[in-house]
Backbone as JSON Lines, residues from 0, in Angstrom:
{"i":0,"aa":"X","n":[99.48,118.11,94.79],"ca":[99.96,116.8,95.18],"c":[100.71,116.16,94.02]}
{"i":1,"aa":"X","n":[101.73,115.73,94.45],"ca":[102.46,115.09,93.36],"c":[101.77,113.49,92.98]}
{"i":2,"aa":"X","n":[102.48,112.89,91.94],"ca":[101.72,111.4,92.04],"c":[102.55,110.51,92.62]}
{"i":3,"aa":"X","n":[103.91,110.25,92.97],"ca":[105.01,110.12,94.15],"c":[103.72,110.25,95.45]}
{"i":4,"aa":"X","n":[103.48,110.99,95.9],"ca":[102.68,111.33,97.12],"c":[101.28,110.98,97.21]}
{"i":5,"aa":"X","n":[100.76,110.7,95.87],"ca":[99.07,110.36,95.93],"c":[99.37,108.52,95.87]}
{"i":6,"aa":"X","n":[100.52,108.08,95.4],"ca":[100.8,106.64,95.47],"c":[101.01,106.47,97.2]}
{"i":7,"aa":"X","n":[101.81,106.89,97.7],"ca":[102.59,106.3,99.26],"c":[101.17,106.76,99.95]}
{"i":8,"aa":"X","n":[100.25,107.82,99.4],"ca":[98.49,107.67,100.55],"c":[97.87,106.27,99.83]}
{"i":9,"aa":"X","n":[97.79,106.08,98.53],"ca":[97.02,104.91,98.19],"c":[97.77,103.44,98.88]}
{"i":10,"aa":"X","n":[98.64,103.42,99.21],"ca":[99.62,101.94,99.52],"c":[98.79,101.9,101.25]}
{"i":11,"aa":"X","n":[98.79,103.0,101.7],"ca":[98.47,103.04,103.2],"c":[97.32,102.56,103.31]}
{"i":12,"aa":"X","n":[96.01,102.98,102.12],"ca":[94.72,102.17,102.37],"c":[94.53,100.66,102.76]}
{"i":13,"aa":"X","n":[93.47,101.03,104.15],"ca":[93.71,99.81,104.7],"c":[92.91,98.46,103.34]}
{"i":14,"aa":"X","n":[93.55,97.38,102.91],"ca":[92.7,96.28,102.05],"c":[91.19,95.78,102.83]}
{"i":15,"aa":"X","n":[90.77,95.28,101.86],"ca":[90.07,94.2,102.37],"c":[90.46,92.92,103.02]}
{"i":16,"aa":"X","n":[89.49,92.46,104.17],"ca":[89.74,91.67,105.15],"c":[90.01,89.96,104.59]}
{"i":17,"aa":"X","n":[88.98,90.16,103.63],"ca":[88.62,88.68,103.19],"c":[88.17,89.32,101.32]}
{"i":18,"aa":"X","n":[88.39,88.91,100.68],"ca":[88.54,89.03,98.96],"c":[87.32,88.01,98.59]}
{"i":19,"aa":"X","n":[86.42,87.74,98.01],"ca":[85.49,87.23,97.61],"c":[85.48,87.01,96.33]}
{"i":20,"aa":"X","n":[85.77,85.91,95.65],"ca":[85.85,85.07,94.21],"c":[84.57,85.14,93.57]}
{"i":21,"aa":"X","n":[83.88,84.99,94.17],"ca":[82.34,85.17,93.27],"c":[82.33,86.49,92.47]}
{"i":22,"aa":"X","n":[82.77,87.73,93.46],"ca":[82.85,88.99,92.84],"c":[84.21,89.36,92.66]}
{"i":23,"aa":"X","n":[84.88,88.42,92.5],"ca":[86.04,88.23,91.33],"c":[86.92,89.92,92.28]}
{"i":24,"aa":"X","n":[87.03,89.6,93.43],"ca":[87.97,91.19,94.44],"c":[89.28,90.83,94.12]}
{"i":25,"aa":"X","n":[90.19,91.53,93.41],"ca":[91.26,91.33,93.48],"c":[91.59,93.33,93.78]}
{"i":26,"aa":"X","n":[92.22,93.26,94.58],"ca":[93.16,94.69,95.16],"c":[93.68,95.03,93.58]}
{"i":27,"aa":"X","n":[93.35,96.7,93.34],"ca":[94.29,97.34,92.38],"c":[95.62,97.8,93.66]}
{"i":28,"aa":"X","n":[97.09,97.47,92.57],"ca":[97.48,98.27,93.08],"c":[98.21,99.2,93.23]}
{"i":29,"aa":"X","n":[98.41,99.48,94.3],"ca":[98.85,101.22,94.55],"c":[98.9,102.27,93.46]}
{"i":30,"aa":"X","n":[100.35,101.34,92.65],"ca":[101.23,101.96,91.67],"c":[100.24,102.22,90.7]}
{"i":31,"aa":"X","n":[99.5,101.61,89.96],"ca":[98.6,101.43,89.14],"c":[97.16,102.2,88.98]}
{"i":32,"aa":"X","n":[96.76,102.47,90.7],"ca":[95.55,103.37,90.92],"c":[96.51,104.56,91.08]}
{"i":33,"aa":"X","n":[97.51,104.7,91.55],"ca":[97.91,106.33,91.18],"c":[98.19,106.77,89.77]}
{"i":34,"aa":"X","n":[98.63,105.78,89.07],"ca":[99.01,106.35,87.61],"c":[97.84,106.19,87.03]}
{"i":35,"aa":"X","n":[96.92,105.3,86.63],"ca":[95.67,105.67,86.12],"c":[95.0,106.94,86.88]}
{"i":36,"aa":"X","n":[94.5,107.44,88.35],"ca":[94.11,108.46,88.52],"c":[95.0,109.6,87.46]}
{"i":37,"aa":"X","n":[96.32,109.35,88.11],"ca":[96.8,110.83,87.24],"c":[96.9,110.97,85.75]}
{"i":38,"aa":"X","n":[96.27,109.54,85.24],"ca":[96.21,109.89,83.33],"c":[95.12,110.82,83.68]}
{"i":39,"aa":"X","n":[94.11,110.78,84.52],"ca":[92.63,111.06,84.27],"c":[92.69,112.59,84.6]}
{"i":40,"aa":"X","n":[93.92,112.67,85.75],"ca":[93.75,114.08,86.32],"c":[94.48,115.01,85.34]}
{"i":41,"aa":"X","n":[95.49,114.44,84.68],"ca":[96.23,115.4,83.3],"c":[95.16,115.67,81.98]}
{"i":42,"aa":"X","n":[94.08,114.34,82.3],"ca":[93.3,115.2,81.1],"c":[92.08,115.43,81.42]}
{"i":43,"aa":"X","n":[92.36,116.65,82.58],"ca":[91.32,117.12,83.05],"c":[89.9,116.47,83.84]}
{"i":44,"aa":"X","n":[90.07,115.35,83.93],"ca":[88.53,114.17,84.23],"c":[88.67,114.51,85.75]}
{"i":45,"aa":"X","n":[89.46,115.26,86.25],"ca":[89.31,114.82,88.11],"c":[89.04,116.12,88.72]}
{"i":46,"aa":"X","n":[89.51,116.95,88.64],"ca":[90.05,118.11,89.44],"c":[88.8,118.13,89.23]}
{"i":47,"aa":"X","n":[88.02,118.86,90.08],"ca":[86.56,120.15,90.3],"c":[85.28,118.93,89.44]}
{"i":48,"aa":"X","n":[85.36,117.57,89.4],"ca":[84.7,116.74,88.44],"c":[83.87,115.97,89.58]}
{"i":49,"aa":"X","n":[82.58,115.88,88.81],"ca":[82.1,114.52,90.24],"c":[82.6,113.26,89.6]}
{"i":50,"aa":"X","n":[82.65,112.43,90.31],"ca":[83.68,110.8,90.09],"c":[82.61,109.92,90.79]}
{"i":51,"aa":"X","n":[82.83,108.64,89.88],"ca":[82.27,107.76,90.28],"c":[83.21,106.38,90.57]}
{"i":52,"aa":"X","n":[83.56,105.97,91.39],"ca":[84.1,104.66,91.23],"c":[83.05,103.44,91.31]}
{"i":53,"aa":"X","n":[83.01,102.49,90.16],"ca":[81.95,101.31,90.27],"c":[82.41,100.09,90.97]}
{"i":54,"aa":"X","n":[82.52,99.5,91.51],"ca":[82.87,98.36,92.28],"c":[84.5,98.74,93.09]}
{"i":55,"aa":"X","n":[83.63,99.43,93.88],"ca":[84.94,99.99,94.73],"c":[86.11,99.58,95.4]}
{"i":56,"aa":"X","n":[85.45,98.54,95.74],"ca":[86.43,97.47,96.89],"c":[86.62,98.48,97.99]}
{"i":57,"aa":"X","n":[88.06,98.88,98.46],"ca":[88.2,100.06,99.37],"c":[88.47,100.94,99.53]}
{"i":58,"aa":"X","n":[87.65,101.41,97.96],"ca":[87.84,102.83,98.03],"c":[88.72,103.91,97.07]}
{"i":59,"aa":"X","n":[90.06,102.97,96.9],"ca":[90.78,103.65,96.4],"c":[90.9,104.48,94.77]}
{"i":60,"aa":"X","n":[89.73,104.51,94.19],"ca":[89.92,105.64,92.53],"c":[89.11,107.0,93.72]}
{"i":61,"aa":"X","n":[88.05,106.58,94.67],"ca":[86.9,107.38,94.67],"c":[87.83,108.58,95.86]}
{"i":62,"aa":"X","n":[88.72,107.61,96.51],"ca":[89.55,108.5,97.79],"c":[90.97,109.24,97.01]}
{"i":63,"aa":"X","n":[91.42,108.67,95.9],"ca":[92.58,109.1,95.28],"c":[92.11,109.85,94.22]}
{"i":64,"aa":"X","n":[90.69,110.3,93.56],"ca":[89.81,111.06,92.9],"c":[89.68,112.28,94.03]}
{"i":65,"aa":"X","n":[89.44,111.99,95.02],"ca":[89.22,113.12,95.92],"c":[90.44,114.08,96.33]}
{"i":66,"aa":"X","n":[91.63,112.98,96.41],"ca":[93.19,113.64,97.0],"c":[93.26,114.6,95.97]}
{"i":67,"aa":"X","n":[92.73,114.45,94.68],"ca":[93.17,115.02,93.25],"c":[92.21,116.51,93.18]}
{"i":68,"aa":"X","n":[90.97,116.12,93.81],"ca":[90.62,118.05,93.95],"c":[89.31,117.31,92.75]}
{"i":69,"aa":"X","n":[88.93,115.86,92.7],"ca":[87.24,115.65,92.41],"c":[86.53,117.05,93.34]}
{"i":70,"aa":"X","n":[85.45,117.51,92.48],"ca":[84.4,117.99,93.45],"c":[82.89,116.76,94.19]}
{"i":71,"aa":"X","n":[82.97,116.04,93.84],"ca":[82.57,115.09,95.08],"c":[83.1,113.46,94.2]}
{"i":72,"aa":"X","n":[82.97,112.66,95.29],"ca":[83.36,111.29,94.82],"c":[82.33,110.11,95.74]}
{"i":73,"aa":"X","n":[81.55,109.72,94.67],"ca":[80.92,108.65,95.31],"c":[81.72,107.16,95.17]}
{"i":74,"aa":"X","n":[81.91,106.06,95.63],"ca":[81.97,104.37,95.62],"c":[80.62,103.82,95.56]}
{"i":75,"aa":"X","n":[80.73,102.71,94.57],"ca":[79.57,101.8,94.94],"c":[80.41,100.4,94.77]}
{"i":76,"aa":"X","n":[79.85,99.32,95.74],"ca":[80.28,98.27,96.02],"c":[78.89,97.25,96.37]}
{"i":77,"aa":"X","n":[79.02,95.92,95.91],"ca":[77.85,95.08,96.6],"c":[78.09,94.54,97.9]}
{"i":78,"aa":"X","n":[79.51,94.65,97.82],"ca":[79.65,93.75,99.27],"c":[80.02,94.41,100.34]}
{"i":79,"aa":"X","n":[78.75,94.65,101.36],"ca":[78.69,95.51,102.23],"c":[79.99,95.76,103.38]}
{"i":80,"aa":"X","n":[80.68,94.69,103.52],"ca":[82.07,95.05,104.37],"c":[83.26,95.68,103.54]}
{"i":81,"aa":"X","n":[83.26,95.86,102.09],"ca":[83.68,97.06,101.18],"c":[83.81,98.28,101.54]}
{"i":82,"aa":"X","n":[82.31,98.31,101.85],"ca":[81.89,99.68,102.09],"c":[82.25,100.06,103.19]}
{"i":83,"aa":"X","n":[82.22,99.14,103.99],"ca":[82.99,100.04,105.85],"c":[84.37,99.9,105.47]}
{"i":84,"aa":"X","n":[84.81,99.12,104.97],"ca":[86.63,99.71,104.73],"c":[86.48,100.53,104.4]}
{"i":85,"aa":"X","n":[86.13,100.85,103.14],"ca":[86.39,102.25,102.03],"c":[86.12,103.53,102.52]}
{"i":86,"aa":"X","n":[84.59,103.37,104.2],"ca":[84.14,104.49,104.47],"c":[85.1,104.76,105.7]}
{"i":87,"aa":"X","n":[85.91,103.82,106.3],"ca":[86.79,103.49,107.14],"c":[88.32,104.8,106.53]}
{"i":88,"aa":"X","n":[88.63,104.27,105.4],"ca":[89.48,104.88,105.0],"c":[89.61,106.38,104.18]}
{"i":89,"aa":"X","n":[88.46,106.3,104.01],"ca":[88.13,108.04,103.49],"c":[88.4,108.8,105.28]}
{"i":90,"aa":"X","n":[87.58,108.37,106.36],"ca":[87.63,109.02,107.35],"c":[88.89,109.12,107.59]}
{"i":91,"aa":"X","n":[89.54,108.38,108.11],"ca":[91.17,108.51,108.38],"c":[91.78,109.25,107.51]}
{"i":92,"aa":"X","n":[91.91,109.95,106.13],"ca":[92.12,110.56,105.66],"c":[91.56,111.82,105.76]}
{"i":93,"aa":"X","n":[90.6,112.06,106.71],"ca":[89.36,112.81,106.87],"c":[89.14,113.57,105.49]}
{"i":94,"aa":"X","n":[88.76,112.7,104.77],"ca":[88.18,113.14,103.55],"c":[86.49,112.78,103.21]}
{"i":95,"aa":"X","n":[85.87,113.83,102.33],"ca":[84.2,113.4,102.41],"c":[84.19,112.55,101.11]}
{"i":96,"aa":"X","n":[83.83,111.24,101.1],"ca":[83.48,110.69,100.06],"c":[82.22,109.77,100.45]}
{"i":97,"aa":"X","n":[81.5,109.73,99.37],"ca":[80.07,109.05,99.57],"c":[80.4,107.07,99.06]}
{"i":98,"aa":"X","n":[79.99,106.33,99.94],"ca":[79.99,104.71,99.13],"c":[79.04,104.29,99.98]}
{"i":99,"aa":"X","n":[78.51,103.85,99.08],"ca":[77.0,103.21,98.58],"c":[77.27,101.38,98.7]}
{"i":100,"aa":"X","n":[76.46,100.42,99.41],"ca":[76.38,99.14,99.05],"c":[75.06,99.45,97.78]}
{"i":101,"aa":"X","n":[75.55,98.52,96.43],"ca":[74.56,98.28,95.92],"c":[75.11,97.67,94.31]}
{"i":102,"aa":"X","n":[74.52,97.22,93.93],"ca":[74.84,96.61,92.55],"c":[74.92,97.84,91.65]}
{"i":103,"aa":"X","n":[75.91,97.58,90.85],"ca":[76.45,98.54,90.1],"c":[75.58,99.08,88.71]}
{"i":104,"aa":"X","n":[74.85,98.13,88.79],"ca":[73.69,98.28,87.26],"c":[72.42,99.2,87.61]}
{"i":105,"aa":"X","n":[72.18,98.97,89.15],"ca":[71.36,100.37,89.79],"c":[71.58,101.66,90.47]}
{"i":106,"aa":"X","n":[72.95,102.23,89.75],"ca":[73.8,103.2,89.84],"c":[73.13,103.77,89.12]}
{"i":107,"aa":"X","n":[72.03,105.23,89.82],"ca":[72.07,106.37,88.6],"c":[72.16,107.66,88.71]}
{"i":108,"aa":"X","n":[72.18,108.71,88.44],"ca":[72.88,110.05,87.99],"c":[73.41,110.02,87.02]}
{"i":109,"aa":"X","n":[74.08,111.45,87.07],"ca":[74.96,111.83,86.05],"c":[76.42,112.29,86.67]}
{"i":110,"aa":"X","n":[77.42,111.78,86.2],"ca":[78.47,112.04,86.87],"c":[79.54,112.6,85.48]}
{"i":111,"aa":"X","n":[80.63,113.25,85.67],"ca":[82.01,113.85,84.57],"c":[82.82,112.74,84.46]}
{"i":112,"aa":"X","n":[82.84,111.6,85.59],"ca":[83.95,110.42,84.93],"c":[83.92,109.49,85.95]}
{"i":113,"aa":"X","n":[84.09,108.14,85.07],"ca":[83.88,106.81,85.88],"c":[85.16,106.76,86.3]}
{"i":114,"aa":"X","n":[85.64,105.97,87.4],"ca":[86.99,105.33,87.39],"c":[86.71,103.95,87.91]}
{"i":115,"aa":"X","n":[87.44,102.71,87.4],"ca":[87.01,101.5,87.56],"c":[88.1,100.24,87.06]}
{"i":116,"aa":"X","n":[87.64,99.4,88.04],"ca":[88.75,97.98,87.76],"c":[87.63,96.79,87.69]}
{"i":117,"aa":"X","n":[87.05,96.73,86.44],"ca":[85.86,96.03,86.78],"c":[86.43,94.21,87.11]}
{"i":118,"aa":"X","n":[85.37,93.37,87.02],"ca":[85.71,92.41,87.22],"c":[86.41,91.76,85.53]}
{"i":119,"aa":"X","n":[87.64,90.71,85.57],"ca":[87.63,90.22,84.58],"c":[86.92,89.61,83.77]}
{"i":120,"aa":"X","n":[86.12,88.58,84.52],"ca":[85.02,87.65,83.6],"c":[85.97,86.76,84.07]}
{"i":121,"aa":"X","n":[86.38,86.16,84.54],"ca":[87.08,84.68,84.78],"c":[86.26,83.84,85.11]}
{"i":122,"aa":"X","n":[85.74,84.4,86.76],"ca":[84.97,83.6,87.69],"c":[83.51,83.39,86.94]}
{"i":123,"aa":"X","n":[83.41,84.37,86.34],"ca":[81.65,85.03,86.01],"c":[81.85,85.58,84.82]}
{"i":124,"aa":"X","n":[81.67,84.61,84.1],"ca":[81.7,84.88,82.28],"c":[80.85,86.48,82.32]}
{"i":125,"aa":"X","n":[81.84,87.07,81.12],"ca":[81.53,88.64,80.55],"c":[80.41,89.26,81.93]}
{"i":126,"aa":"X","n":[80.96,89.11,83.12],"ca":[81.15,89.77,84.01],"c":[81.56,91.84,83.87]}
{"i":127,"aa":"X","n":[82.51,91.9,83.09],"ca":[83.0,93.36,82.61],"c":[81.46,94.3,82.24]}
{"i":128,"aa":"X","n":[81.0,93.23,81.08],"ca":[79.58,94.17,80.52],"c":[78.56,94.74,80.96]}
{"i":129,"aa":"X","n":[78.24,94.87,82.11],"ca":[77.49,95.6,82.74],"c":[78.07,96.56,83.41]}
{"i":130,"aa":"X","n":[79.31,96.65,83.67],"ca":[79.99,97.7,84.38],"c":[80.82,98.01,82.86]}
{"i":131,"aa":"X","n":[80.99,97.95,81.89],"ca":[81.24,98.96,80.8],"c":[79.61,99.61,80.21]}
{"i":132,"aa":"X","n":[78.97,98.99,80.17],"ca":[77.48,99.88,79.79],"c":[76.83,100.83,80.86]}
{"i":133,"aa":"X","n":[76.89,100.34,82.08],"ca":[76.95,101.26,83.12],"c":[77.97,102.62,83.55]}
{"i":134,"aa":"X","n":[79.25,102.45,82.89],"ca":[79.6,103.64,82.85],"c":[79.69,104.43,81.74]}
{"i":135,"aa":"X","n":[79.23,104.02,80.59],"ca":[78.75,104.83,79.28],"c":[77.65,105.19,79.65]}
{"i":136,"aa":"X","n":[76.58,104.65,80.39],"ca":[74.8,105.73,80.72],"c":[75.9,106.84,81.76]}
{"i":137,"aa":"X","n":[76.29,106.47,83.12],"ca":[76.56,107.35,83.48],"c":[77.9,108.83,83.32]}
{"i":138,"aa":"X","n":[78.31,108.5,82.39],"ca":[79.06,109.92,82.0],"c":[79.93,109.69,80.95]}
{"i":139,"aa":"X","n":[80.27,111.13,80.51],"ca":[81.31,110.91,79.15],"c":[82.3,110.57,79.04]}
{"i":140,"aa":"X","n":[82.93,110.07,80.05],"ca":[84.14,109.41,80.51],"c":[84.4,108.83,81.18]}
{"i":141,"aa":"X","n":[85.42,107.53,81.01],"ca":[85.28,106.56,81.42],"c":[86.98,106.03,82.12]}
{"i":142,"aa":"X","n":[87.77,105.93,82.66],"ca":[88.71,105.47,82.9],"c":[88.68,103.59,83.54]}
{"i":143,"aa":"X","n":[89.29,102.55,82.65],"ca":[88.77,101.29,82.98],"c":[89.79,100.82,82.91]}
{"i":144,"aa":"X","n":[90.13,99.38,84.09],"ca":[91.24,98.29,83.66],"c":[90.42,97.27,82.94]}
{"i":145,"aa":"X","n":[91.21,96.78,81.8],"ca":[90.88,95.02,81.78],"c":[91.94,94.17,81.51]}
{"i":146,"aa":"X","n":[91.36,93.0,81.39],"ca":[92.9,91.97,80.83],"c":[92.93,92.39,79.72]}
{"i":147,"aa":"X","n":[94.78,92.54,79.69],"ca":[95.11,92.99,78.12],"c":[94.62,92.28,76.84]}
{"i":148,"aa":"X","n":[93.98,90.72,77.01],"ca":[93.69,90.22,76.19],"c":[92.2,90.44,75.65]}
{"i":149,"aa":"X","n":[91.52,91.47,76.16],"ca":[89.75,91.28,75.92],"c":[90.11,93.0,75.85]}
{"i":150,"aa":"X","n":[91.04,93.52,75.49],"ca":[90.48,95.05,74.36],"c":[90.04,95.1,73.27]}
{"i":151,"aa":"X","n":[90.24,94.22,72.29],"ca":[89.52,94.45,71.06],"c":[88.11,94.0,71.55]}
{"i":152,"aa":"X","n":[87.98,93.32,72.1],"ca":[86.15,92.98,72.7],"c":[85.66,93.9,73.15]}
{"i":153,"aa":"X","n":[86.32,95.03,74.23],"ca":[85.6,95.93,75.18],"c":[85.58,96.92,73.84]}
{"i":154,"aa":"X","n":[86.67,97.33,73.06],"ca":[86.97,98.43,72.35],"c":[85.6,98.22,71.07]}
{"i":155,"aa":"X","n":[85.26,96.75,70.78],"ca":[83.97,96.65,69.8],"c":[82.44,96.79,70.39]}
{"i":156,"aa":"X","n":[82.69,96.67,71.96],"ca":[81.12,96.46,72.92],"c":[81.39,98.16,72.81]}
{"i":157,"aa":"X","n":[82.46,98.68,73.09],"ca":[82.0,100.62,73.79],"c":[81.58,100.83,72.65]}
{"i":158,"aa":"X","n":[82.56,100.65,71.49],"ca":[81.45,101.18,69.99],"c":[80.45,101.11,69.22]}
{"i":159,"aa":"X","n":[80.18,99.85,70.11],"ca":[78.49,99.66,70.02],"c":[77.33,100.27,70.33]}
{"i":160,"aa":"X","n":[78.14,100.53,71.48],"ca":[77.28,101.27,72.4],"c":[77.1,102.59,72.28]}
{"i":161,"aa":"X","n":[77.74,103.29,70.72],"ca":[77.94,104.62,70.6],"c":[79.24,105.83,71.02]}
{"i":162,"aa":"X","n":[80.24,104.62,71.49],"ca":[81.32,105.77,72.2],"c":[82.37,105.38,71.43]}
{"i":163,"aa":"X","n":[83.48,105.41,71.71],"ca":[85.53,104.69,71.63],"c":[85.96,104.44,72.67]}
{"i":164,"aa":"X","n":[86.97,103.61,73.05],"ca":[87.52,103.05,73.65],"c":[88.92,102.88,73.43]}
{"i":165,"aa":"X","n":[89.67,104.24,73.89],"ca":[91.18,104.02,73.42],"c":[92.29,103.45,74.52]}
{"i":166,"aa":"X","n":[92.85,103.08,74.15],"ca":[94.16,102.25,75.17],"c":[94.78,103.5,75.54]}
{"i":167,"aa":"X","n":[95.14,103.64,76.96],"ca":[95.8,104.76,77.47],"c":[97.43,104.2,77.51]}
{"i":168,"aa":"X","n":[97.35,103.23,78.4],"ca":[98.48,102.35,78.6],"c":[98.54,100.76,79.65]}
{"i":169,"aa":"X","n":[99.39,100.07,79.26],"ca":[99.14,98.76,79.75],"c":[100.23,98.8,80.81]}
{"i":170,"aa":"X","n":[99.78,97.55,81.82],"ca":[100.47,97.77,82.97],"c":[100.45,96.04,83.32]}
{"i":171,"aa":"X","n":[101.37,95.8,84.31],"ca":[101.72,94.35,85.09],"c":[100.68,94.31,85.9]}
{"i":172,"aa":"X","n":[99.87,93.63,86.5],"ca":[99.02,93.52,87.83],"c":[99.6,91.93,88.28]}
{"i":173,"aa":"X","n":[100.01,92.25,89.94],"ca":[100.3,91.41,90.4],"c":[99.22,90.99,91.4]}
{"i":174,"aa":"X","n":[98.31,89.41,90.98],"ca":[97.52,89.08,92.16],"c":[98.27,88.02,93.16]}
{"i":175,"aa":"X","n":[98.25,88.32,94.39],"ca":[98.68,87.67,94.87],"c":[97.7,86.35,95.06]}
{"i":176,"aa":"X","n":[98.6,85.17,95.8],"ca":[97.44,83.77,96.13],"c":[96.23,84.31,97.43]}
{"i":177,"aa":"X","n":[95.25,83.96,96.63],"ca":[93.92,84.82,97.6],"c":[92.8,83.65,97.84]}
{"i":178,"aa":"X","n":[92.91,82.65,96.57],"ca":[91.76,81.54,96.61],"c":[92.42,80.36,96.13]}
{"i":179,"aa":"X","n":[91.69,79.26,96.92],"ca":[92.09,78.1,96.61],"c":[92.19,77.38,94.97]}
{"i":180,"aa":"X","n":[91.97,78.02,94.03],"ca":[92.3,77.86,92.71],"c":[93.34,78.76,92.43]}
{"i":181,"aa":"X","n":[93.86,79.17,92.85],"ca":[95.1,79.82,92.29],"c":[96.46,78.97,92.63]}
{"i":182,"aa":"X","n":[97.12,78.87,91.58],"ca":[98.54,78.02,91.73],"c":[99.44,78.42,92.29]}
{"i":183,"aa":"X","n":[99.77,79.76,91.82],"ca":[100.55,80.49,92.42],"c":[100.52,81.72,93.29]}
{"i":184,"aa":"X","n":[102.09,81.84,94.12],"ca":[102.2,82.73,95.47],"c":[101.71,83.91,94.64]}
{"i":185,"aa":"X","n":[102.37,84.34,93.68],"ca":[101.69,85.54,92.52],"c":[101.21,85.43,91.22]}
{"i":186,"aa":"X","n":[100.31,86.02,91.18],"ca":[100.18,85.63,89.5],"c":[99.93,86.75,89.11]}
{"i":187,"aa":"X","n":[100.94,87.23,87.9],"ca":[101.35,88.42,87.2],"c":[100.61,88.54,85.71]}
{"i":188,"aa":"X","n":[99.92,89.64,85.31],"ca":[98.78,89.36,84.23],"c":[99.01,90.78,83.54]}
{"i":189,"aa":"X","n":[99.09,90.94,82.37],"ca":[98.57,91.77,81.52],"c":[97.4,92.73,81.71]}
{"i":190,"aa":"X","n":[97.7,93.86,81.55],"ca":[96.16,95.13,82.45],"c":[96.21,95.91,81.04]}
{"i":191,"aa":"X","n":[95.04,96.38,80.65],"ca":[95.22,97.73,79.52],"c":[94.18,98.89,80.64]}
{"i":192,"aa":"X","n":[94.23,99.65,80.65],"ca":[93.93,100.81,80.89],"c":[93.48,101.75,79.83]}
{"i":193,"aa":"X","n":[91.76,101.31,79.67],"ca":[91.09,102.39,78.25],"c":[90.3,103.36,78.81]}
{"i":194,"aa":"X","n":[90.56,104.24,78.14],"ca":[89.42,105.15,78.34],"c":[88.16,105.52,77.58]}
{"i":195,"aa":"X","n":[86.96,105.42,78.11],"ca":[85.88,105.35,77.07],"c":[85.69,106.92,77.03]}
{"i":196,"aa":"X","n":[85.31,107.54,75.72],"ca":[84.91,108.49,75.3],"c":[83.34,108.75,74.46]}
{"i":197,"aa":"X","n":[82.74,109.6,74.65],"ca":[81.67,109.62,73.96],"c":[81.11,111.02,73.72]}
C-alpha cells in the first residue's frame, strides 16, 4: 500500500458524531495519521507488530496500523460511542481490529508500539501524562502528537521515566469550530510528532 492510498482510506473514516471537550476529541487528520503511521511503518514499528492505539476516537492509527500489515491492533477509548464508530469502521473495511471502552491508565499487556494523539491538556491540565506513562509501561515504542509548544516538557517527563523522546517531525493541525469556546471557524496549531524510545 502506498501512503497516497492509506491517506484517501483514512479521509473515508466515518468521524465522530458529537466531539466531547471534557475528553478534549479533536479528529487527527487524515494527512497527518497517514504520515505519522508511515514514519512508524519505515522504521519498522508496524508491519507483523501488535499496535496499540490509546484514546482512539475512531479508530484511525489502530485501522491504518492494520492497512500497514500490524499483526493485531487493539483501540482503547472511554467514550463508549468511540468505540461503535471505530468498530463500525474497521468492519466496513472488513478488517479485524480489537477496541475496548475503557480508561487508558487500565490498559495492560505488552504490545511492539503505541500510536497516539493524546489529549493536549487545555481542557484538563497535564491531561497528556498518563497517556505518555502509559505508553512507556506498555511497549518500547511509542509514536505521539503534542502541541509543539510542550516538547521540551514531554521530552523531560519520557526521560524521567527512563526512555527519549525524539521529534520525528512537526505538522499544522487544523481544528475545526466544535465547542462553544472556540473563536474560530478553524483554528490552526502547531503538532510535534515524538517518538518515545526505550
Amino acid at each position: 500500500m502506498k501512503k497516497q492510498q492509506l491517506e484517501i482510506a483514512l479521509q473515508k473514516l466515518a468521524p465522530l458524531p458529537k466531539q466531547s471537550a471534557r475528553l478534549e476529541q479533536y479528529a487527527t487528520p487524515a494527512h497527518v495519521a497517514a504520515d505519522m503511521l508511515w514514519e512508524a511503518s519505515t522504521a519498522g514499528d508496524i508491519e507483523s507488530k501488535s499496535v496499540v492505539d490509546l484514546g482512539c476516537g475512531n479508530g484511525i492509527f489502530a485501522i491504518g496500523a492494520k492497512m500497514l500489515g500490524a499483526k493485531d491492533a487493539l483501540g482503547v477509548d472511554l467514550d463508549p460511542e468511540a468505540v461503535r464508530i471505530a468498530n463500525e469502521n474497521a468492519q466496513a473495511l472488513q478488517l479485524i481490529v480489537d477496541f475496548e471502552e475503557g480508561d487508558v491508565t487500565e490498559v495492560g499487556g505488552r504490545f511492539d508500539t503505541v500510536l497516539q494523539n493524546p489529549p493536549f491538556g487545555a481542557q484538563s491540565k497535564n491531561a497528556d501524562r498518563a497517556f505518555i506513562k502509559k505508553a512507556l509501561e506498555l511497549a518500547p515504542r511509542a509514536y505521539s502528537l503534542h502541541n509543539d509548544g510542550t516538547e521540551e516538557f514531554v521530552q523531560q517527563m519520557v526521560s524521567s521515566l527512563g526512555a527519549r523522546a525524539v521529534a520525528v517531525k512537526k505538522y499544522k493541525f487544523e481544528i475545526p469550530y466544535a465547542f462553544e469556546f472556540h473563536r474560530k471557524p478553524v483554528e490552526t496549531i502547531s503538532v510535534v510528532l515524538l517518538r518515545f524510545e526505550r
